[in-house]
ZATOR-330541 format. One line per field, with one value per residue (C-alpha): x, y, z; residue in one letter; residue number from 0. Coordinates in steps of 0.05 Angstrom, whole numbers. Example, Ala and Ser with C-alpha at 12.3 -4.5 7.8 and 13.67 -1.06 7.14 Angstrom:
<nodes>
east: c(246	273) $
north: c(-90	-21) $
up: c(156	143) $
res: c(a	s) $
n: c(0	1) $
</nodes>
This chain:
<nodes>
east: c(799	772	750	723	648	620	542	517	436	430	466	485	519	549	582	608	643	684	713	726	758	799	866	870	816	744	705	624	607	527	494	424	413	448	511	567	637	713	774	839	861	933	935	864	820	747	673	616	550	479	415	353	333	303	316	276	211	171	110	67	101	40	-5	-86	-137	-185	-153	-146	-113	-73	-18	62	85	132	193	228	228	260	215	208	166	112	81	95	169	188	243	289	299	357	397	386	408	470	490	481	518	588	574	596	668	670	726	688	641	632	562	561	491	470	492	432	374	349	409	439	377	381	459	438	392	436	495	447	403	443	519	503	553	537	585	628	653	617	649	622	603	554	572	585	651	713	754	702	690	762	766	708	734	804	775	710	687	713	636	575	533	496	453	434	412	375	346	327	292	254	216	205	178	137	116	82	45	18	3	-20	-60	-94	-117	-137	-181	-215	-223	-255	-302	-325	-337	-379	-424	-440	-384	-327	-263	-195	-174	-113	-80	-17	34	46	-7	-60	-36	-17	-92	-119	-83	-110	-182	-180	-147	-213	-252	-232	-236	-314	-328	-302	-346	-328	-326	-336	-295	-272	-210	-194	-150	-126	-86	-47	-4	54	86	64	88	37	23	-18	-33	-81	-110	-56	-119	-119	-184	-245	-290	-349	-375	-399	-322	-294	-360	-334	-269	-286	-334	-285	-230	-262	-249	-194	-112	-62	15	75	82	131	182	223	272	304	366	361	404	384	429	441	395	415	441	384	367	316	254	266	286	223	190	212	211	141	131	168	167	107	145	111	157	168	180	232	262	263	302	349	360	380	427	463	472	505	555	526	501	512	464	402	361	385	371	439	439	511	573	631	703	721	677	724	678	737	745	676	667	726	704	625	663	688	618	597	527	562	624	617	585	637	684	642	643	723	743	718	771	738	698	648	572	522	501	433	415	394	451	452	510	513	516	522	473	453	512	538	601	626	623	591	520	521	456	397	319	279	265	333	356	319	334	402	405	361	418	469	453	435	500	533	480	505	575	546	542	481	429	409	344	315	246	207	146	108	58	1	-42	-114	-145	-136	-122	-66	-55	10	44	101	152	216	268	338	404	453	432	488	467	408	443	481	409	372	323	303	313	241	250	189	194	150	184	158	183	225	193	202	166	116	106	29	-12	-71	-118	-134	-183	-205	-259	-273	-270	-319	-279	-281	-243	-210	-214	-138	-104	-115	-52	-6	43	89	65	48	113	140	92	102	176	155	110	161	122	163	229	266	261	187	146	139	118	69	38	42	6	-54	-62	-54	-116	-159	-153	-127	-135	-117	-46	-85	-107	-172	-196	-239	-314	-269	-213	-268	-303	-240	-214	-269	-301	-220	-235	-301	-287	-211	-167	-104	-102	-88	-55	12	31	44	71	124	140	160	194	233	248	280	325	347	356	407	436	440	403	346	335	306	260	235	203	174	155	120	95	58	28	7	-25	-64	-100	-116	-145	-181	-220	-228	-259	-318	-343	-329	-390	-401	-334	-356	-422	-397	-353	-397	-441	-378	-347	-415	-408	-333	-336	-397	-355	-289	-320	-372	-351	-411	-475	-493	-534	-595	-604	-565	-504	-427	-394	-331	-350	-313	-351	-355	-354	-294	-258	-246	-264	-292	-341	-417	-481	-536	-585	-558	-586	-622	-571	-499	-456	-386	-313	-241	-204	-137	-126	-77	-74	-116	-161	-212	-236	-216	-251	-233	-273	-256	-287	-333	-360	-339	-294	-218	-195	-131	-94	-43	14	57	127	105	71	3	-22	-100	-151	-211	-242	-293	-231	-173	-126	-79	-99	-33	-35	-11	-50	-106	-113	-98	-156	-199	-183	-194	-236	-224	-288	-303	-288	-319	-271	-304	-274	-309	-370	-418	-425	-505	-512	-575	-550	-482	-466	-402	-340	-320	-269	-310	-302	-283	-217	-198	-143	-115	-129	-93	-30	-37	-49	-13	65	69	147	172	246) $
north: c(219	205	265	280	306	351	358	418	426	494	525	582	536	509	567	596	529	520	585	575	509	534	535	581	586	558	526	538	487	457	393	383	459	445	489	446	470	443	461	439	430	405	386	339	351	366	378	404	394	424	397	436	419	346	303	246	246	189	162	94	47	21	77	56	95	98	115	68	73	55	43	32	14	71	90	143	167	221	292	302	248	291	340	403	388	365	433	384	329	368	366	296	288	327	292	219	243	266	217	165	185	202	169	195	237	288	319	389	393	443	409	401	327	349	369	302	260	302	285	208	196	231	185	127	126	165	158	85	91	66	123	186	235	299	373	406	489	537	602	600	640	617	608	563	522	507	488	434	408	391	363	326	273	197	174	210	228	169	176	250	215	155	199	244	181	165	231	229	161	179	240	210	158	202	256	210	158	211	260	203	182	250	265	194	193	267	230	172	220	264	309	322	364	350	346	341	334	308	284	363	396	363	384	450	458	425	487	545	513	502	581	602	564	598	656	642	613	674	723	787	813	878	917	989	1025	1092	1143	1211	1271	1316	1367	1390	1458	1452	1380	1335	1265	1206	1155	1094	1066	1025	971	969	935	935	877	905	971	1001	991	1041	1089	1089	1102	1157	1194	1197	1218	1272	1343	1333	1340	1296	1290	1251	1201	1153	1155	1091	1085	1027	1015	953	923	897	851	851	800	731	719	697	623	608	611	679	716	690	714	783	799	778	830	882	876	830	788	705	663	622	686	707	638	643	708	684	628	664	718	654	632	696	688	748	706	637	581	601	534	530	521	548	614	603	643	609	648	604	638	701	760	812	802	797	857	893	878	899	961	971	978	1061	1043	1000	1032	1070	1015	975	1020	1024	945	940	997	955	927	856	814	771	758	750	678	640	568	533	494	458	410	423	502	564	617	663	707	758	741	808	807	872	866	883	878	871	873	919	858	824	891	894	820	831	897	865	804	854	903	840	819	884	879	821	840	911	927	917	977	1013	1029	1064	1039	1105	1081	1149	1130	1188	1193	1221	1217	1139	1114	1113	1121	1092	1123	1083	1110	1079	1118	1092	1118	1089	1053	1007	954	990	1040	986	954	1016	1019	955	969	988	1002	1036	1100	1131	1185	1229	1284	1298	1287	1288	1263	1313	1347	1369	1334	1382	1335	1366	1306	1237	1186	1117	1076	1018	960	889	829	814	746	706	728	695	668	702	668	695	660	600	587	594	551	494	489	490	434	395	399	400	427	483	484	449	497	555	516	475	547	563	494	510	575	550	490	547	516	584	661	733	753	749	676	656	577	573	536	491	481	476	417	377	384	380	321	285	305	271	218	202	246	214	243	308	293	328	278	224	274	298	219	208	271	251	174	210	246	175	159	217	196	126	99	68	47	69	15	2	72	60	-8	24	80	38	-6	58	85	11	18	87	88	25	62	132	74	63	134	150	165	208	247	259	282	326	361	362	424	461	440	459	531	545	523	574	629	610	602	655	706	750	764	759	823	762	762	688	680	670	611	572	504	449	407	327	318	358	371	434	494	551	620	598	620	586	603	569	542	601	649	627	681	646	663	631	619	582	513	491	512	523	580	618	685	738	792	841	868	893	961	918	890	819	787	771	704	690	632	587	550	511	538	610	669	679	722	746	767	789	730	781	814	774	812	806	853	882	951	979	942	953	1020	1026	983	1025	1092	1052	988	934	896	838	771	703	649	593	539	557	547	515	451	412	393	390	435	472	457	499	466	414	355	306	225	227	266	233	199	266	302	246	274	338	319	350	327	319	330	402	434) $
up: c(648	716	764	834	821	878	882	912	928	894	818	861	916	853	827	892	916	848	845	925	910	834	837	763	723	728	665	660	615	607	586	566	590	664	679	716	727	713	749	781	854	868	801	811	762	792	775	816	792	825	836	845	918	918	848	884	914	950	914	909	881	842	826	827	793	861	918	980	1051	1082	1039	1057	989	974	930	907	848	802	813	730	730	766	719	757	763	688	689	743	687	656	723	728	669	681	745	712	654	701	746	684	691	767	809	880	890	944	977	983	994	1066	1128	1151	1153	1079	1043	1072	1040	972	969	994	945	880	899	906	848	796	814	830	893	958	991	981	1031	1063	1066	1122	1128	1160	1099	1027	1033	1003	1073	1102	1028	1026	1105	1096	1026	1061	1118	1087	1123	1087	1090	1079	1145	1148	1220	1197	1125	1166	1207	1146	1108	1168	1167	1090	1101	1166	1136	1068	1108	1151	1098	1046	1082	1123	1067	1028	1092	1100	1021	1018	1073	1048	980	1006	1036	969	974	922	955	965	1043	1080	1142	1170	1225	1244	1202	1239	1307	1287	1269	1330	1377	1334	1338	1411	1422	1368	1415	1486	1444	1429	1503	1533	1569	1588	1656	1682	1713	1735	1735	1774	1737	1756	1722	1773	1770	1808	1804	1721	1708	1688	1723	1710	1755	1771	1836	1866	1869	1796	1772	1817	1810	1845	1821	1899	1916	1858	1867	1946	1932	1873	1921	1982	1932	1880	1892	1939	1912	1942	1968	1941	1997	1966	1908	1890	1840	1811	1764	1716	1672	1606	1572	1492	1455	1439	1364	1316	1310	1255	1296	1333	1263	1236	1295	1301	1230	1227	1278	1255	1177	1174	1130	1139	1163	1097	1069	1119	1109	1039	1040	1089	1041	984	1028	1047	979	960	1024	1058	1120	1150	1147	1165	1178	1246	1323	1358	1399	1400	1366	1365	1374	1313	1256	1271	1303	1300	1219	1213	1247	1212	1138	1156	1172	1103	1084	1097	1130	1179	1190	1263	1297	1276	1307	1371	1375	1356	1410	1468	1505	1501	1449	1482	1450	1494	1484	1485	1514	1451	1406	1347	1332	1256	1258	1295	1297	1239	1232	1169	1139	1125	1056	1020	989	910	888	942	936	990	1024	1026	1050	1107	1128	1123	1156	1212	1218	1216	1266	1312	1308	1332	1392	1425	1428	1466	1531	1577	1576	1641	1652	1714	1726	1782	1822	1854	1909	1913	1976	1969	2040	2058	1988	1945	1866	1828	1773	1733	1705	1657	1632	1593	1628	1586	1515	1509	1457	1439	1405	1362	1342	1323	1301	1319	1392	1412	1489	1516	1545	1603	1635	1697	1724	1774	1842	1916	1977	2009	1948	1930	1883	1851	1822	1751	1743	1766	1734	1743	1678	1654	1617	1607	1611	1546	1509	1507	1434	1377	1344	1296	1253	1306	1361	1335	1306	1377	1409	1348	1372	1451	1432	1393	1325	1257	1262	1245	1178	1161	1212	1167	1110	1161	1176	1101	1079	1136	1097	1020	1047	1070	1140	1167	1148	1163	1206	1266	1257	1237	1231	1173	1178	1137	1186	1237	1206	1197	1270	1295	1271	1284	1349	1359	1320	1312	1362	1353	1283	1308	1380	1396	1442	1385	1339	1391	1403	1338	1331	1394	1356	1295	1346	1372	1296	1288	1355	1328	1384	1344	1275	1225	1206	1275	1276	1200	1231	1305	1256	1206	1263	1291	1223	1213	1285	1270	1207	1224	1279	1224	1181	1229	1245	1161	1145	1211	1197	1125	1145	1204	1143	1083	1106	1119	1053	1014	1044	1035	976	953	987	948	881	878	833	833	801	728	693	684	758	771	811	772	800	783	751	749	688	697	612	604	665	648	692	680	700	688	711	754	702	644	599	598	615	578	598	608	616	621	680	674	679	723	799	855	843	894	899	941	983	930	869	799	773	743	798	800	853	835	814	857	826	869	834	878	881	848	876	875	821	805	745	731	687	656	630	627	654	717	764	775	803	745	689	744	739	664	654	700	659	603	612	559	525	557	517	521	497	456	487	556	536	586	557	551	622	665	715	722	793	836	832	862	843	808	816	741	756	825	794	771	836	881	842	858	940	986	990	1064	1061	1062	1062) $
res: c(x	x	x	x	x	x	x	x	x	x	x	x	x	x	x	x	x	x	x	x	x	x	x	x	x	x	x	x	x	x	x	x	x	x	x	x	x	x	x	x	x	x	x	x	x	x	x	x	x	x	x	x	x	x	x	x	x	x	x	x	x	x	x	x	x	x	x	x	x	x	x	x	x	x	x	x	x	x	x	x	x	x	x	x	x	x	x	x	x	x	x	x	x	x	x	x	x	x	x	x	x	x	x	x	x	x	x	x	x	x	x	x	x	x	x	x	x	x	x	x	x	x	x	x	x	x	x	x	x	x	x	x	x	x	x	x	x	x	x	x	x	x	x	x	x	x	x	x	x	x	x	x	x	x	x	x	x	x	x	x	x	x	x	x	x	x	x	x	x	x	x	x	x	x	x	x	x	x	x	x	x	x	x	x	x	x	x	x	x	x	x	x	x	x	x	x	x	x	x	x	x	x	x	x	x	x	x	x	x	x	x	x	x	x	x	x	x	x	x	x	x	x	x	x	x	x	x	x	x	x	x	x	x	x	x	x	x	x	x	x	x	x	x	x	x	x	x	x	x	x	x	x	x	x	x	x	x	x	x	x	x	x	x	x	x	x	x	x	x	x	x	x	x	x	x	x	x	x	x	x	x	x	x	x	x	x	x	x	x	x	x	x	x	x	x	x	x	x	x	x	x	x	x	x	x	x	x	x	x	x	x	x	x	x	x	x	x	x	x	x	x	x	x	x	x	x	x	x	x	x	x	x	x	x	x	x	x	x	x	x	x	x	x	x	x	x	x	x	x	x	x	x	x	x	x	x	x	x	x	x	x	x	x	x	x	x	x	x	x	x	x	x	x	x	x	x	x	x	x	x	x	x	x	x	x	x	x	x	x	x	x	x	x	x	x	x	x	x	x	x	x	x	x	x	x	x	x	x	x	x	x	x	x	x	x	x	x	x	x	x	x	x	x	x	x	x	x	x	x	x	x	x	x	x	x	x	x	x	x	x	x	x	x	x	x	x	x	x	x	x	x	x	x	x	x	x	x	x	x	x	x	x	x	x	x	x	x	x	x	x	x	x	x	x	x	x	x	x	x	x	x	x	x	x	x	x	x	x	x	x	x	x	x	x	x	x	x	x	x	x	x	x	x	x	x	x	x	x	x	x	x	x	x	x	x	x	x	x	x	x	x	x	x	x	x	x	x	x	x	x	x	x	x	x	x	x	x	x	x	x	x	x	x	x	x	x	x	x	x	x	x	x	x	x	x	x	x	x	x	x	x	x	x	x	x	x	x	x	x	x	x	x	x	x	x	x	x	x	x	x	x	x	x	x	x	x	x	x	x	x	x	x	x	x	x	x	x	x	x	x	x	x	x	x	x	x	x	x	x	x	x	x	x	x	x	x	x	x	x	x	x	x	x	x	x	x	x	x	x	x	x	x	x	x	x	x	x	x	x	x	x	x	x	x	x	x	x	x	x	x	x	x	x	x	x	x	x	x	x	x	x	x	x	x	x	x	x	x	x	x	x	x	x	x	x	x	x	x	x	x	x	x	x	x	x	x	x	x	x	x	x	x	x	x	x	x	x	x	x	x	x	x	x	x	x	x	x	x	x	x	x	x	x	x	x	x	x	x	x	x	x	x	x	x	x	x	x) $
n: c(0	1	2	3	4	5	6	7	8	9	10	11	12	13	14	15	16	17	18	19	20	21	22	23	24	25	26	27	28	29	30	31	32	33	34	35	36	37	38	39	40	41	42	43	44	45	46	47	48	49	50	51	52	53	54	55	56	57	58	59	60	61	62	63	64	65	66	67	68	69	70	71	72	73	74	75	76	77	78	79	80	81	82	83	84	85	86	87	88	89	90	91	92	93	94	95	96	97	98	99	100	101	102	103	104	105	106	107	108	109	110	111	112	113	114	115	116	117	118	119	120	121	122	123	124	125	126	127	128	129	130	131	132	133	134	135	136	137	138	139	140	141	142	143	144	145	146	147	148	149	150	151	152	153	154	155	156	157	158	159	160	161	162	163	164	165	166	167	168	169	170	171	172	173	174	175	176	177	178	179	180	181	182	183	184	185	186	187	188	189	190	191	192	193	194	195	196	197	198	199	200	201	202	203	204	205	206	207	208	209	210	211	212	213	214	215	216	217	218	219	220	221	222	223	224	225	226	227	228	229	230	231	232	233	234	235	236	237	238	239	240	241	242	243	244	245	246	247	248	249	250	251	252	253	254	255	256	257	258	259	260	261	262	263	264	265	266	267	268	269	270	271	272	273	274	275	276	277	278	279	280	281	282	283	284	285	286	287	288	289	290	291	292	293	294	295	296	297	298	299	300	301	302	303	304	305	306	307	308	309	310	311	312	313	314	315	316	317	318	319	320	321	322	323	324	325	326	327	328	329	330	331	332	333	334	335	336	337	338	339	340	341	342	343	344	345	346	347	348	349	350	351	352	353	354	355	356	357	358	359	360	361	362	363	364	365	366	367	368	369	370	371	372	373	374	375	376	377	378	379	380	381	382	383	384	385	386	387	388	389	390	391	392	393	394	395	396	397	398	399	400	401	402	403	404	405	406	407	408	409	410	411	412	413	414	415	416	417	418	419	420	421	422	423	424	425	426	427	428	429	430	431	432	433	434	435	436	437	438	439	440	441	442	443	444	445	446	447	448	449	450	451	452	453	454	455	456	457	458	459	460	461	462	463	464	465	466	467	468	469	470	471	472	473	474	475	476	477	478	479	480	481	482	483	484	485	486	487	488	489	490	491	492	493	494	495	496	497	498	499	500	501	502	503	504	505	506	507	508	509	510	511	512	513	514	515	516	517	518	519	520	521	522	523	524	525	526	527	528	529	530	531	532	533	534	535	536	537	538	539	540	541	542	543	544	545	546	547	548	549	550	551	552	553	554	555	556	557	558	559	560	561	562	563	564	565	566	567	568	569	570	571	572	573	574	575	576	577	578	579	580	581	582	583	584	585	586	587	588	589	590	591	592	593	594	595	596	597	598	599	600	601	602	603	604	605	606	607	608	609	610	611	612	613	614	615	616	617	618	619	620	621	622	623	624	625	626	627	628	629	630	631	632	633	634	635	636	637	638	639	640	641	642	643	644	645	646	647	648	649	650	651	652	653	654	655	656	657	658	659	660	661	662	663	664	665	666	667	668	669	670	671	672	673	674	675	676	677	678	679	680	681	682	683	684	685	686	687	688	689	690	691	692	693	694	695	696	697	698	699	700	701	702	703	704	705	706	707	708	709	710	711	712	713	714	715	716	717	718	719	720	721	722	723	724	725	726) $
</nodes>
């Protein structure tokens, strides 16, 4: 018997949409360890089926042992075949298996470029259809599942899916061909690392270098400030020369020595009423923002919480660019069923009482969603960090439907013989939305006391202050992220894991942003050498051509075409200053790599590194000394693995191992044990022997050397390069 089969990108999508769409009862059944699900709608028989993100992944079409650039023969091809991502075979599987019987099929995937290229692709290469239609919805609750199943689309969103191909393809050529370029010419020179850049990766790079290097240029310039503390009739006062800074040091001393010892009269006071309108709702980019600043949460790891509230149906669609709340997602319910929830319940009723419902409404859109928004429906089970997310979302919504906040703003003029001192002063008169958003309303607070002209001024003290001129900021992830999507690099949904990518490379470090000696060498010697590698200008063109794409003003394969064109003249200029650009980064490879791999030093005096042997290709802890010092330990296998700037109780730095698509986790390879907190401190009370295994052995070498990806294993590394296209 023939059915419709919906595909959905995530299981949970999976679940929520056929119990939505059931008209009776819903059947979880499973093949070849997938779940799928079976049910009835106006007597049609239907399955929905998940994927697991992306069941198709661009690669070389022929694979060569020694890498070459630049290359533009690509295909896609099912994820399992990589090695890392064997656990998506069984929903593969799954889909091709339903898909056998399927009368149409449907894509449920997120409304958004990748869920349209992940739905795309499934119909494509596994339902072996050239079409099927496309439901439409920004949240995962059952009124707005049933709304875009009835009114699906007939075809599937093909300019979103062209456009969506496009940047796969446009970010693999640039990814690939370019990393290969840099790893290569570090290899011809002597050197053995893995390096990459890309279309937004480079760029990105290229603006935290040049803020590091105003940073370094700066000098600091002197200056002097003149402050005072007065008091009148008991109340205390501050206040600063109305000149502010003084550049030249006589001027402040003049001013210091006419004014010291003498008090002073209230010759002006000004006040001011402002109004302070509600925020704007959250798009992507400003939650990321503000919850890096007020939770310290990264932005991939605000996104990724976002994500998974949305696929419980506790907030819209996340992965979007709007600032805009449409009347149609229902504010008043929304607002009435958050008040069913205790925690929320008297704002709700502050918000319902108002005689009008209007949100106060930013400029940016997006034509596929509205802004983040919460549903309404009740949170069961919720980690620390969901909580805090959600609460954050939450209380933002109740913000923009409140009332502007008046402030008063006081400016109080002091005269001291001819000059005159300032002292600010803000107050809040009436909170408005503030008191909706707490306690994420941080309104500063400077009150002064009540004064009135004429009033004396005794002078308590007054002394002039030496500062300096401070350097510009460096970058957070913050700030960056805002100035990625002023610049028109990556969009919405790749910029976090752009920022995240600069950080897993070693490009970047620390919250207050850091370019490595590493990230240093590559930009700069692209700069020198190659600048259109990591220009913004010609990533923000084709960023701008995909838009045309989705606007179905251009095609697709005239960009590919332009773009590889592009790629050919580049790389066949990076080909002539090669060896200069793998010279200008070998030093700075040689030393990050000592600083990443040195674990600390061995009781014979040597140094413990992390060796990568050429016979075996195995890694593992050695010392410098061998082969007269053979002290050896384990350290695992698969991931990339550095040290960190912390220490075990025995002395030794920690091992911090980096699988892609898990969280970090770190050891003590003296030990062997993760260096939880807990197991950290049991092992500290009670510290285990340490262990050599057998199989990490140095093996007969000359000399152990650090580690460093050896020609032998190129063909494996190239696998492992970076994947240049992010959700």
């Amino acid at each position: 018997m023939s059915y419709t089969l919906i595909i959905t990108e995530k299981p949970n999508a999976a679940d929520r949409i056929a119990h939505a769409l059931a008209e009776g009862s819903v059947q979880k059944l499973s093949k070849y360890g997938a779940d799928y699900y079976k049910f009835k709608r106006k007597g049609k028989e239907i399955v929905v089926a998940p994927a697991v993100g992306h069941l198709f992944v661009l690669n070389e079409q022929s694979s060569n042992k020694h890498w070459t650039y630049p290359i533009f023969s690509v295909e896609w091809k099912p994820t399992f075949t990589e090695k890392n991502n064997t656990w998506s075979k069984k929903y593969y599987q799954n889909i091709q298996e339903l898909a056998k019987h399927a009368s149409e099929f449907i894509s449920a995937c997120d409304y958004d470029i990748e869920g349209s290229v992940i739905a795309a692709n499934i119909i494509k290469f596994i339902c072996k259809a050239n079409d099927g239609k496309r439901m439409k919805f920004s949240t995962l609750t059952d009124g707005d599942i049933v709304e875009a199943y009835e009114h699906a689309s007939p075809h599937l969103d093909f300019p979103q899916i062209e456009a969506g191909l496009a940047r796969h393809q446009l970010d693999w050529y640039f990814g690939i061909n370019l990393s290969r370029a840099l790893t290569l010419a570090l290899e011809h020179v002597g050197g053995y690392w893995t390096l990459s850049t890309g279309r937004v990766q480079g760029p990105t790079l290229s603006i935290l270098e040049q803020r590091q290097k105003e940073i370094k240029a700066f000098r600091p310039m002197p200056y002097w400030e003149i402050e005072l503390d007065g008091k009148i009739d008991e109340k205390d006062i501050t206040a600063s020369h109305i000149k502010d800074k003084f550049w030249k040091k006589d001027e402040a001393e003049s001013v210091l020595h006419r004014c010291k010892g003498k008090d002073g009269v209230i010759e002006d006071v000004e006040k001011k009423l402002r109004k302070e309108n509600p925020p704007f709702p959250f798009d992507l980019t400003t939650l990321q923002r503000e919850s890096y600043n007020l939770f310290g949460y990264s932005p991939k790891q605000t996104l990724d919480i976002a994500q998974g509230l949305y696929e419980h149906a506790l907030i819209s669609y996340p992965r979007t660019s709007s600032q805009k709340l449409p009347a149609k997602i229902g504010w008043k319910s929304i607002l009435a069923k958050l008040g069913e929830n205790p925690e929320y319940s008297e704002l709700s009723k502050k918000v319902l009482s108002k005689p009008s419902l209007k949100p106060n409404e930013g400029p940016k859109e997006d034509s596929a969603h509205p802004s983040i928004f919460p549903t309404g429906h009740k949170p069961k089970k919720l980690s620390q960090y969901q909580k805090k997310i959600y609460d954050f979302i939450v209380k933002r919504f109740f913000a923009v439907f409140g009332d502007p906040a008046v402030r008063e703003q006081v400016r109080v003029i002091i005269r001291i013989d001819k000059e005159q001192f300032v002292a600010h002063g803000i107050t809040t008169v009436k909170p408005g939305w503030m008191e909706l958003y707490r306690p994420y309303s941080r309104a500063k607070e400077q009150i002064l006391p009540d004064l009135t002209k004429g009033e004396k001024v005794s002078v308590q003290r007054m002394e002039m202050l030496d500062k300096q001129t401070e350097p510009p900021s460096r970058y957070t992830q913050a700030s960056i992220l805002k100035e990625m999507e002023t610049l028109g690099l990556g969009t919405k949904a790749t910029r976090a894991q752009i920022l995240q990518t600069l950080y897993d490379r070693s490009y970047i470090k620390d919250p207050s942003i850091v370019v490595t000696e590493l990230g240093e060498a590559v930009v700069n010697a692209l700069e020198k050498h190659c600048p259109e590698i990591i220009s913004v200008d010609l990533t923000k063109k084709f960023e701008q051509e995909m838009e045309q794409i989705e606007e179905g003003k251009k095609k697709r394969g005239e960009i590919i075409s332009k773009a590889e064109k592009e790629l050919e003249r580049i790389l066949a200029d990076f080909k002539k200053h090669e060896t200069d650009i793998g010279k200008h980064i070998l030093s700075a490879v040689k030393e990050f790599e000592k600083e990443e791999h040195t674990v600390g030093k061995c009781e014979c005096g040597g140094e413990l590194h992390i060796i990568h042997s050429k016979k075996s290709g195995k890694r593992f802890v050695g010392c410098t000394r061998y082969p007269k010092c053979k002290k050896a330990y384990p350290v695992p296998q698969r991931g990339f693995i550095h040290v960190i700037d912390k220490k075990c109780f025995c002395g030794l730095g920690i091992v911090e191992v980096r699988n892609k698509g898990r969280r970090p986790w770190r050891l003590c390879c003296a030990h062997g044990f993760n260096t939880t907190e807990k197991k950290f401190k049991e092992a500290k009370a009670n510290p285990p022997k340490p262990y050599v295994s057998k199989t990490a052995k140095p093996e007969k070498e000359p000399k152990a050397k650090p580690a460093l990806p050896s020609k032998k294993t190129k063909a494996k590394v190239s696998k492992a390069a970076p994947t240049p296209t992010e959700k």
